[in-house]
KOLMARTOR-88413 format. One line per field, with one value per atom (N, C-alpha, C, O, CB): atom name; chain; x negated, y negated, z; residue in one letter. Coordinates in pm, 1 decimal. Glycine has a CB too. Example, Ala and Ser with C-alpha at 12.3 -4.5 7.8 and 13.67 -1.06 7.14 Angstrom:
<atoms>
atom <- [N, CA, C, O, CB, N, CA, C, O, CB]
kette <- [A, A, A, A, A, A, A, A, A, A]
px <- [-1319.0, -1230.0, -1320.0, -1423.6, -1130.8, -1285.0, -1367.0, -1290.0, -1340.9, -1408.4]
py <- [569.0, 450.0, 330.0, 331.9, 447.3, 225.0, 106.0, -3.0, -113.8, 59.8]
pz <- [780.0, 780.0, 780.0, 846.5, 904.6, 708.0, 714.0, 787.0, 803.9, 572.5]
rest <- [A, A, A, A, A, S, S, S, S, S]
</atoms>
This chain:
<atoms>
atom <- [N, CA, C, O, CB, N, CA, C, O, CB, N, CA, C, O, CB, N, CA, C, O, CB, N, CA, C, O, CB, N, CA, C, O, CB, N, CA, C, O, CB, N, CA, C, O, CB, N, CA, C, O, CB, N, CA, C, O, CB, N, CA, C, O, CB, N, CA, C, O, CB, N, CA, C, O, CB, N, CA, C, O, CB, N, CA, C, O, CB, N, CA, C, O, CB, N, CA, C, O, CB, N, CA, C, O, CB, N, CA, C, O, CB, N, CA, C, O, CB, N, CA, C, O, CB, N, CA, C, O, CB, N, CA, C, O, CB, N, CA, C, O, CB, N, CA, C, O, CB, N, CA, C, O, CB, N, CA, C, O, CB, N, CA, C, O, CB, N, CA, C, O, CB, N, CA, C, O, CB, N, CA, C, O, CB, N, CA, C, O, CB, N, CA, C, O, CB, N, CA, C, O, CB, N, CA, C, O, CB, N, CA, C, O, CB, N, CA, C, O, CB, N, CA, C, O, CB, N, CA, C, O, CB, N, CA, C, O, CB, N, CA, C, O, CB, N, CA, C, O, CB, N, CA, C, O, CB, N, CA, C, O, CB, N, CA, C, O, CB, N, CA, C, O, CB, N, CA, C, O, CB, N, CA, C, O, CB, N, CA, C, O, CB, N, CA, C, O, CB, N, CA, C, O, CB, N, CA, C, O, CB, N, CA, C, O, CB, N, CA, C, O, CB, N, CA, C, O, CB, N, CA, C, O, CB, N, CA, C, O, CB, N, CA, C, O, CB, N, CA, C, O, CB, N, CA, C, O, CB, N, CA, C, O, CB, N, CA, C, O, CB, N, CA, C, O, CB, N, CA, C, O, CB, N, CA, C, O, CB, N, CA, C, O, CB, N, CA, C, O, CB, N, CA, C, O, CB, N, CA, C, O, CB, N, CA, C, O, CB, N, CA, C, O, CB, N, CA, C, O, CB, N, CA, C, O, CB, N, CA, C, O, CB, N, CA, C, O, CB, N, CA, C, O, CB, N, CA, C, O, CB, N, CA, C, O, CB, N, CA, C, O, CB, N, CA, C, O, CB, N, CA, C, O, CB, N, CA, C, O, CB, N, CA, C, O, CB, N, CA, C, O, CB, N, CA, C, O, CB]
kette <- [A, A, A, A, A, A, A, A, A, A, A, A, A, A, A, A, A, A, A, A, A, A, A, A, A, A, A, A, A, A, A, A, A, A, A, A, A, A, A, A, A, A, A, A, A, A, A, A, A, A, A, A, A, A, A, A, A, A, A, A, A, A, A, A, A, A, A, A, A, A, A, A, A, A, A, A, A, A, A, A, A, A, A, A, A, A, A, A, A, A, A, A, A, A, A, A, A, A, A, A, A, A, A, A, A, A, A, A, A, A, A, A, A, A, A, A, A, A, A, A, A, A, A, A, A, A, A, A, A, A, A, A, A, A, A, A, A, A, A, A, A, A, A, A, A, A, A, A, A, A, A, A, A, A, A, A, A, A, A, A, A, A, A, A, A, A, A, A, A, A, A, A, A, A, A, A, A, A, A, A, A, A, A, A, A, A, A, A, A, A, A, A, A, A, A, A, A, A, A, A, A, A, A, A, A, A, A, A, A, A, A, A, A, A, A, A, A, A, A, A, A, A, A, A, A, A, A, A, A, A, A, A, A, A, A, A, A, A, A, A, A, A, A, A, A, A, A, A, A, A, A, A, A, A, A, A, A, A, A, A, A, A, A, A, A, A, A, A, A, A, A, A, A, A, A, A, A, A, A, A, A, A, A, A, A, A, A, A, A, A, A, A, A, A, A, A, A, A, A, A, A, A, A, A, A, A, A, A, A, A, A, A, A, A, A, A, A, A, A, A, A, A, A, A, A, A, A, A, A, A, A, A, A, A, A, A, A, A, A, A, A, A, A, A, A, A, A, A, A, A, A, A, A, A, A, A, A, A, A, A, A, A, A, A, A, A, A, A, A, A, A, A, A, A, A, A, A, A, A, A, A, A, A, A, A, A, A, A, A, A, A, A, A, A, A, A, A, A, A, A, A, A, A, A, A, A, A, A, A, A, A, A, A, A, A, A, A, A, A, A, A, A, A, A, A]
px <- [-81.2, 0.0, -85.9, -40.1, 92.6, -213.8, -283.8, -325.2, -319.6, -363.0, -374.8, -434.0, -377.4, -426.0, -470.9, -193.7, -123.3, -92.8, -80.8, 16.8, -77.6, -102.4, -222.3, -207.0, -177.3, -340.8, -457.8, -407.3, -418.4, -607.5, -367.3, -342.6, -263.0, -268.5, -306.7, -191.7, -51.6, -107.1, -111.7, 85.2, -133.7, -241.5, -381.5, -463.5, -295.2, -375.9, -474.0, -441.1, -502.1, -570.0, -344.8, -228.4, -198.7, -219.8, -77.9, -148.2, -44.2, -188.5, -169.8, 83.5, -329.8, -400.7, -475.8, -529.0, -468.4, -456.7, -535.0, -399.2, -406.6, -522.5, -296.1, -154.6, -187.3, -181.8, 15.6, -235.1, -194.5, -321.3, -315.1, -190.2, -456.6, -566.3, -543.6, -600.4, -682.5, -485.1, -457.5, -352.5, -371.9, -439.4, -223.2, -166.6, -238.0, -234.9, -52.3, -309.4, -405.8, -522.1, -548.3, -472.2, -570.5, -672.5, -542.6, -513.9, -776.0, -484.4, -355.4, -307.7, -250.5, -230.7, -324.0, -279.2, -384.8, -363.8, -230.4, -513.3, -569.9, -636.1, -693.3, -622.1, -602.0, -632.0, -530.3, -440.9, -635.7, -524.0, -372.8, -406.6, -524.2, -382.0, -287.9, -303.8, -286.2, -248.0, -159.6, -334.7, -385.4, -237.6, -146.5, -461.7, -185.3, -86.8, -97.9, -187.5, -86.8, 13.6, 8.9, 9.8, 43.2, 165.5, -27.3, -46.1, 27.4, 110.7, -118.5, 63.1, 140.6, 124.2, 8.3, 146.0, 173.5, 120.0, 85.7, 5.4, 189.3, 100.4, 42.5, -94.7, -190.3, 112.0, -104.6, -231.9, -325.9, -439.3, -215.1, -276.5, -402.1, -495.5, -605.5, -369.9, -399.4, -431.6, -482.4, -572.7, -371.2, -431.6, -538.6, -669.8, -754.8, -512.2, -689.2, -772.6, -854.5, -976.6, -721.9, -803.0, -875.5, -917.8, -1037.4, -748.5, -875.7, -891.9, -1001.7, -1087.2, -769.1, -1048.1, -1139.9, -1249.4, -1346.2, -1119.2, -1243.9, -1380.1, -1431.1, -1549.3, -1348.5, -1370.8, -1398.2, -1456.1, -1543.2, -1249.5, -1395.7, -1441.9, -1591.2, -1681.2, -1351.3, -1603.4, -1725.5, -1823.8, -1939.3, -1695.0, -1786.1, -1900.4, -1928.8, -2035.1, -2055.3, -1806.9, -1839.4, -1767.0, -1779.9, -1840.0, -1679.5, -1616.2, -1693.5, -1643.3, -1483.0, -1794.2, -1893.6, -1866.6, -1890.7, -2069.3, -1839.6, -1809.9, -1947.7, -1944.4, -1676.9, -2079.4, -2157.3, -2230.5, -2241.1, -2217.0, -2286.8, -2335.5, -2449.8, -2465.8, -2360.8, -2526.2, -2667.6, -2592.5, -2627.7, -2769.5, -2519.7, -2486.8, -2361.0, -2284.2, -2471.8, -2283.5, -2172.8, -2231.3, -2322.6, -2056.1, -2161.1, -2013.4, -2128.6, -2229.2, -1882.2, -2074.5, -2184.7, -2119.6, -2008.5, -2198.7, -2177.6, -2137.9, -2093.3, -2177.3, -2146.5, -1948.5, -1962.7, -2017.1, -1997.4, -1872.3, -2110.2, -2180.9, -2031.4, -1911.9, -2295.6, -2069.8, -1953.6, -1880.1, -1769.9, -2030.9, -1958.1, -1905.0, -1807.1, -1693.0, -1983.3, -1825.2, -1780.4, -1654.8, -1542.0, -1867.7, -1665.1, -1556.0, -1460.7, -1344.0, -1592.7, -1480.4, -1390.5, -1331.4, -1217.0, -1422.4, -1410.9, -1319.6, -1240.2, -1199.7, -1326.6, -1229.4, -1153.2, -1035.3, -923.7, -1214.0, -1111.1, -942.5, -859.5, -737.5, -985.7, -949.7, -897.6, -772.6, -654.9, -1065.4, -842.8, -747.3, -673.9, -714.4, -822.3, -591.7, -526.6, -431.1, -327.3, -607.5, -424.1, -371.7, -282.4, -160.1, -530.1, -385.9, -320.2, -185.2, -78.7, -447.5, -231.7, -125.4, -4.5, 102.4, -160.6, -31.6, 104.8, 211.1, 332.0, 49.0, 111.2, 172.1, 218.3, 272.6, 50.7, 173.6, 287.5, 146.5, 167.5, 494.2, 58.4, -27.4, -119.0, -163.1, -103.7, -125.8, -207.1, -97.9, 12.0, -334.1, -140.2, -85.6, -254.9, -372.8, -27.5, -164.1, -215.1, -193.3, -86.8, -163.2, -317.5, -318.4, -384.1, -450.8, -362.7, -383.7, -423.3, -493.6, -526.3, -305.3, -527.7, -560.0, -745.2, -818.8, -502.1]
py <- [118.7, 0.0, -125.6, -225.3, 0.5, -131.3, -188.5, -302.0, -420.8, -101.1, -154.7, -199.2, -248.6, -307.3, -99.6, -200.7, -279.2, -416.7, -502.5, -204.1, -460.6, -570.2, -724.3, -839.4, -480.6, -616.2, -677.9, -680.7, -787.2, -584.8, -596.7, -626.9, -705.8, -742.4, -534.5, -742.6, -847.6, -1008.6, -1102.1, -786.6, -1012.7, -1113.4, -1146.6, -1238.0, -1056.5, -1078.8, -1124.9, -1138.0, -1214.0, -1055.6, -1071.0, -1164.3, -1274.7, -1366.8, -1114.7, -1292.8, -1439.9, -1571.5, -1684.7, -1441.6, -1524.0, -1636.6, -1687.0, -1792.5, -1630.0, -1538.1, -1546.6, -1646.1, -1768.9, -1317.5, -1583.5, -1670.1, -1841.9, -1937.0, -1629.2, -1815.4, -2014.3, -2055.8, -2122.8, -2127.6, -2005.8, -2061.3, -2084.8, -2191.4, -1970.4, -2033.5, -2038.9, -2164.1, -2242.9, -1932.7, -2147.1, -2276.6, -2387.3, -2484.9, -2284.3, -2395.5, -2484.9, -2563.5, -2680.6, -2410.5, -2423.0, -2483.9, -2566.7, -2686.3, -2343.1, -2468.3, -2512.1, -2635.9, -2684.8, -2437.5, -2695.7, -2872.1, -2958.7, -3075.9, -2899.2, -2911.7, -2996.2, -3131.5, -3238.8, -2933.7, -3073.7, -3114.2, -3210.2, -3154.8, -2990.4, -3300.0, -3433.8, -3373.2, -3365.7, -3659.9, -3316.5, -3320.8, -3489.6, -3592.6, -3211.4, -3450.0, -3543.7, -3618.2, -3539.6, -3450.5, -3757.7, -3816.0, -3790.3, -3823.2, -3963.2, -3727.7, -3693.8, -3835.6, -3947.8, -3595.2, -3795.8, -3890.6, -3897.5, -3807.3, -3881.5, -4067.7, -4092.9, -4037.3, -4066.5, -4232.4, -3993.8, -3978.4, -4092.4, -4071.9, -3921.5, -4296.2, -4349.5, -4375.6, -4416.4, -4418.6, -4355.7, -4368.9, -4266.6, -4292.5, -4333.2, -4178.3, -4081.2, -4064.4, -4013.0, -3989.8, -4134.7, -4222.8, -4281.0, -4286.3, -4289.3, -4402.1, -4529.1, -4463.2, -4479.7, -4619.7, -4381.8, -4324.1, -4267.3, -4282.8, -4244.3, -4206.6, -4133.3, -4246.9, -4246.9, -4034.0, -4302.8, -4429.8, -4499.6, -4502.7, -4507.1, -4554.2, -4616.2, -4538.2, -4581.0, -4653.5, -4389.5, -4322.5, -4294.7, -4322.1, -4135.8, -4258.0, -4282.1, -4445.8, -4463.0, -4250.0, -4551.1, -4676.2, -4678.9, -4740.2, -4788.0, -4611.0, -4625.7, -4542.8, -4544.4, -4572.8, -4460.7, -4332.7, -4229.8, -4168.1, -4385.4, -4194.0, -4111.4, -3929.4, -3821.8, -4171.8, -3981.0, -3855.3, -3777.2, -3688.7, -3892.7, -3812.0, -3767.7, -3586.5, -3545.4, -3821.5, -3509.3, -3384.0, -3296.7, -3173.7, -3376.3, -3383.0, -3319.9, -3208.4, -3234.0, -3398.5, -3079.3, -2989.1, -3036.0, -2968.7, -2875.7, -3114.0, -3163.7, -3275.4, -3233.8, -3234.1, -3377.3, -3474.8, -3409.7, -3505.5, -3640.0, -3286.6, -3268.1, -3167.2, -3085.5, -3210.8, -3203.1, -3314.2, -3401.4, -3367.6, -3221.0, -3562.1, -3680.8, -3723.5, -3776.1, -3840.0, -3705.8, -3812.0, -3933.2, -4016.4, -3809.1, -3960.3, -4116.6, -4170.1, -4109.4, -4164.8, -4307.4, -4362.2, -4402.6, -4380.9, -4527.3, -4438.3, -4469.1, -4604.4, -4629.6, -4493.1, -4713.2, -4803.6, -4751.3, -4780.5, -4872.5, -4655.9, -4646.8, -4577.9, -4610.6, -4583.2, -4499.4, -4433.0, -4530.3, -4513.0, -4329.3, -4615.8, -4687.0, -4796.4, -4833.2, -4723.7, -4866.7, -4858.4, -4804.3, -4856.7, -4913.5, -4655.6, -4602.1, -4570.2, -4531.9, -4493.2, -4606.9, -4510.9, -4688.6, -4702.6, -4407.5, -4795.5, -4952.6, -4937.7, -4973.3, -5080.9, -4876.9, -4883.4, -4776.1, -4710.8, -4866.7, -4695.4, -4606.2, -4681.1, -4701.3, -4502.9, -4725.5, -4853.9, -4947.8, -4948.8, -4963.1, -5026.0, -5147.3, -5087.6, -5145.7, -5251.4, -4951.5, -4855.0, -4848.6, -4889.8, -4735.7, -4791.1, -4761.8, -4894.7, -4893.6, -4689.1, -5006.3, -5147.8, -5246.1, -5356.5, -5231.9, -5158.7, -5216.7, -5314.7, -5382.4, -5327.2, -5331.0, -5433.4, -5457.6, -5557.0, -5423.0, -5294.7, -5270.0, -5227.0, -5179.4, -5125.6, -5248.6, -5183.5, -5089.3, -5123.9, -5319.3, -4929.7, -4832.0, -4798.5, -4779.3, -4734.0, -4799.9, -4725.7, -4590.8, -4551.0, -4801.2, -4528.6, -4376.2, -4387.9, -4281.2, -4261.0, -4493.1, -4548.6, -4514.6, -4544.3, -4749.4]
pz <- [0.0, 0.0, 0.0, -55.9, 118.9, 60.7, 90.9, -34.7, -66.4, 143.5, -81.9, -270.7, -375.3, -472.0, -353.0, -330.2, -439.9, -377.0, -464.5, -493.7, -259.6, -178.8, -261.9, -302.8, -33.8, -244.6, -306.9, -465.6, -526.3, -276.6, -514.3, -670.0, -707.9, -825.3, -740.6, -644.8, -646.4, -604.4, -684.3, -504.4, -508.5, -470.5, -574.2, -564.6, -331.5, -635.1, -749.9, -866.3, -941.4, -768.6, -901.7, -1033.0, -1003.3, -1082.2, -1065.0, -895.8, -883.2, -882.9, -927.6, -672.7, -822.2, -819.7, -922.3, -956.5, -734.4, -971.0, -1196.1, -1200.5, -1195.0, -1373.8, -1209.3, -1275.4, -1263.5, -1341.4, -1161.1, -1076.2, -1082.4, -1159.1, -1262.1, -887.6, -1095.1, -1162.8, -1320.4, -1343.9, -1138.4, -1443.4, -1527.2, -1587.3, -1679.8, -1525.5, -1487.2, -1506.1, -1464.3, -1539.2, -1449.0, -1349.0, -1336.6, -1468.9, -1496.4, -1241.7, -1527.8, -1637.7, -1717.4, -1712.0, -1752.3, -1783.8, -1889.2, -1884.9, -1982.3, -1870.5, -1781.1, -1734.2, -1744.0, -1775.1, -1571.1, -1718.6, -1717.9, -1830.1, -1811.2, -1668.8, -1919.0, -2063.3, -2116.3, -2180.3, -2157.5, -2109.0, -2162.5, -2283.6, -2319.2, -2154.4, -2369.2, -2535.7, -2574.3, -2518.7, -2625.6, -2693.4, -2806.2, -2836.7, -2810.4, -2956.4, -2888.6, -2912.5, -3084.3, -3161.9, -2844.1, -3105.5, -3284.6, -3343.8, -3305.5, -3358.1, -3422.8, -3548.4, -3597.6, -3588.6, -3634.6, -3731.2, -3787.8, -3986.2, -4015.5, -3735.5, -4074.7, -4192.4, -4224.8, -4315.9, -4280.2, -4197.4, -4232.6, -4159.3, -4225.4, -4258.4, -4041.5, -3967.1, -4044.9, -4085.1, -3799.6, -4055.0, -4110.5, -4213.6, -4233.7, -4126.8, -4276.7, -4446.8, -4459.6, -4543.1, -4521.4, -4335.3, -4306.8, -4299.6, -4387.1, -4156.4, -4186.9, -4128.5, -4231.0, -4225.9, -4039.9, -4318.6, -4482.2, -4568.7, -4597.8, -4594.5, -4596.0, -4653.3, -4586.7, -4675.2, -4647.2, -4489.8, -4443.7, -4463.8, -4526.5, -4325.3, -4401.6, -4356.7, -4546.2, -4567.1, -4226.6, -4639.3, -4784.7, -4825.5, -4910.7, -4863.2, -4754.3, -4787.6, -4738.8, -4796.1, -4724.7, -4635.8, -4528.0, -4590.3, -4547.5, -4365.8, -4700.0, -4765.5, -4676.9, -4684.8, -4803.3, -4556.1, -4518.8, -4554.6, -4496.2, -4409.0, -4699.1, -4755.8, -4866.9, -4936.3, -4813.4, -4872.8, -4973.2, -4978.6, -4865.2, -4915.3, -5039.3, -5046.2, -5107.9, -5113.3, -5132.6, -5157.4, -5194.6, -5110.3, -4990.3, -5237.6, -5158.0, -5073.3, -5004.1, -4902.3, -5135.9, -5016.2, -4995.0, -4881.8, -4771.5, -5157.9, -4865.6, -4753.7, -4715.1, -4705.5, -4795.0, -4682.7, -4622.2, -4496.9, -4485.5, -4727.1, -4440.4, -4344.6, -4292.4, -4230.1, -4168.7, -4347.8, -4286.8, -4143.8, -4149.4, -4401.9, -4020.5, -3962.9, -3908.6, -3874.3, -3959.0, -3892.9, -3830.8, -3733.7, -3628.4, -3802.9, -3722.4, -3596.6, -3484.1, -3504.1, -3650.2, -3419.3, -3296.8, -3336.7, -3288.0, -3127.2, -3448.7, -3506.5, -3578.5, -3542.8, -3568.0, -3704.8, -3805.2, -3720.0, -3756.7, -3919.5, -3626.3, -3583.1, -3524.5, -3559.6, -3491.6, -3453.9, -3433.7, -3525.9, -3499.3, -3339.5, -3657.0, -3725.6, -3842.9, -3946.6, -3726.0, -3781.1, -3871.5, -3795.5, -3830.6, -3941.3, -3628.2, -3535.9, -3538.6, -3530.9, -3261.1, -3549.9, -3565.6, -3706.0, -3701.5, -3617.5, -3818.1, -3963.0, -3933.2, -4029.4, -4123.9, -3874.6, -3833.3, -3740.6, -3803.7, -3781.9, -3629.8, -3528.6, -3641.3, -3656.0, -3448.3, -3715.3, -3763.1, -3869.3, -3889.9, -3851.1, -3926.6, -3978.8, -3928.5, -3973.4, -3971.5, -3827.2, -3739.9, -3691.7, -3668.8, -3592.5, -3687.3, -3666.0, -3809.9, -3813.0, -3579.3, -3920.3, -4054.0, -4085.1, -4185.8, -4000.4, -4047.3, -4069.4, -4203.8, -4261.4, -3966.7, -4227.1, -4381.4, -4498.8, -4470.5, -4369.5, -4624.7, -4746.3, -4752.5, -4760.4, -4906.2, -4741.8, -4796.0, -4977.4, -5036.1, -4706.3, -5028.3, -5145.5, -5175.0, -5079.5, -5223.8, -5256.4, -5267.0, -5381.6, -5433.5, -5276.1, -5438.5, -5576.5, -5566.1, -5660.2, -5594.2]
rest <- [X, X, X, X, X, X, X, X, X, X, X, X, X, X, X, X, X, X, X, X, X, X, X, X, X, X, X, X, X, X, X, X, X, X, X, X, X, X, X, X, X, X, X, X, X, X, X, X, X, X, X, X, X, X, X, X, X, X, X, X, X, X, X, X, X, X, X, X, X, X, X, X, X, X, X, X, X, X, X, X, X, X, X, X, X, X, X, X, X, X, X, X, X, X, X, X, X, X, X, X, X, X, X, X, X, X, X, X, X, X, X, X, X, X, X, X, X, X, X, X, X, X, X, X, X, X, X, X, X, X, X, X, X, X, X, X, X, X, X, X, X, X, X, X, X, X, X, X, X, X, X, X, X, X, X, X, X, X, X, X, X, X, X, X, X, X, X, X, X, X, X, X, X, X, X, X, X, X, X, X, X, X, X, X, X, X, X, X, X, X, X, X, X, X, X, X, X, X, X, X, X, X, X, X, X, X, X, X, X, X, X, X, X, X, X, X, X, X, X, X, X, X, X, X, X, X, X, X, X, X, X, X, X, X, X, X, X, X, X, X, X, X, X, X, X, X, X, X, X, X, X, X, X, X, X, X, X, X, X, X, X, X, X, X, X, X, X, X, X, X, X, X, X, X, X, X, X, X, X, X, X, X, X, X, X, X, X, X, X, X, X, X, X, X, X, X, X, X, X, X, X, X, X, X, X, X, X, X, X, X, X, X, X, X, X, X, X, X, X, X, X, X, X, X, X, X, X, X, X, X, X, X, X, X, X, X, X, X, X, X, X, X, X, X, X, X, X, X, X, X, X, X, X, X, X, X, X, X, X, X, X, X, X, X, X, X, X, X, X, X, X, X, X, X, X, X, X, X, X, X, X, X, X, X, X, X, X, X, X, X, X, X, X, X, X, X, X, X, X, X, X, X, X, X, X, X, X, X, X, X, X, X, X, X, X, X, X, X, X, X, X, X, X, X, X]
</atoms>
């Protein structure tokens, strides 16, 4: 009885520890299809969509990243005309 005691008691603390991790993480706020565009649109303005095998996947610096998460923002606020052009 003992052991199923102990086995029971160690499900339920895997269980909470688990809901525990599972919370800890705020998910991400989805995106808009025009923010993302924006967002595509800039990081291509910036030369950072280059698809060649020799420079892919280029990094953005912490500038370039923010303004691309900036042209994504002003998106969502009606502020830009997006083209695909």
């Amino acid at each position: 009885m003992k052991i199923a005691a102990r086995a029971f008691a160690s499900l339920v603390l895997v269980g909470m520890a688990g809901a525990a991790m599972a919370q800890s993480a705020p998910a991400p706020e989805p995106k808009t299809r025009a923010q993302v565009t924006a967002e595509m649109l800039e990081a291509r303005r910036l030369g950072l969509m280059d698809t060649q095998v020799e420079n892919y996947p280029r990094q953005a610096t912490a500038a370039q990243a923010e303004q691309i998460r900036q042209a994504g923002l002003k998106a969502v606020k009606g502020q830009t005309q997006l083209s695909l052009r």
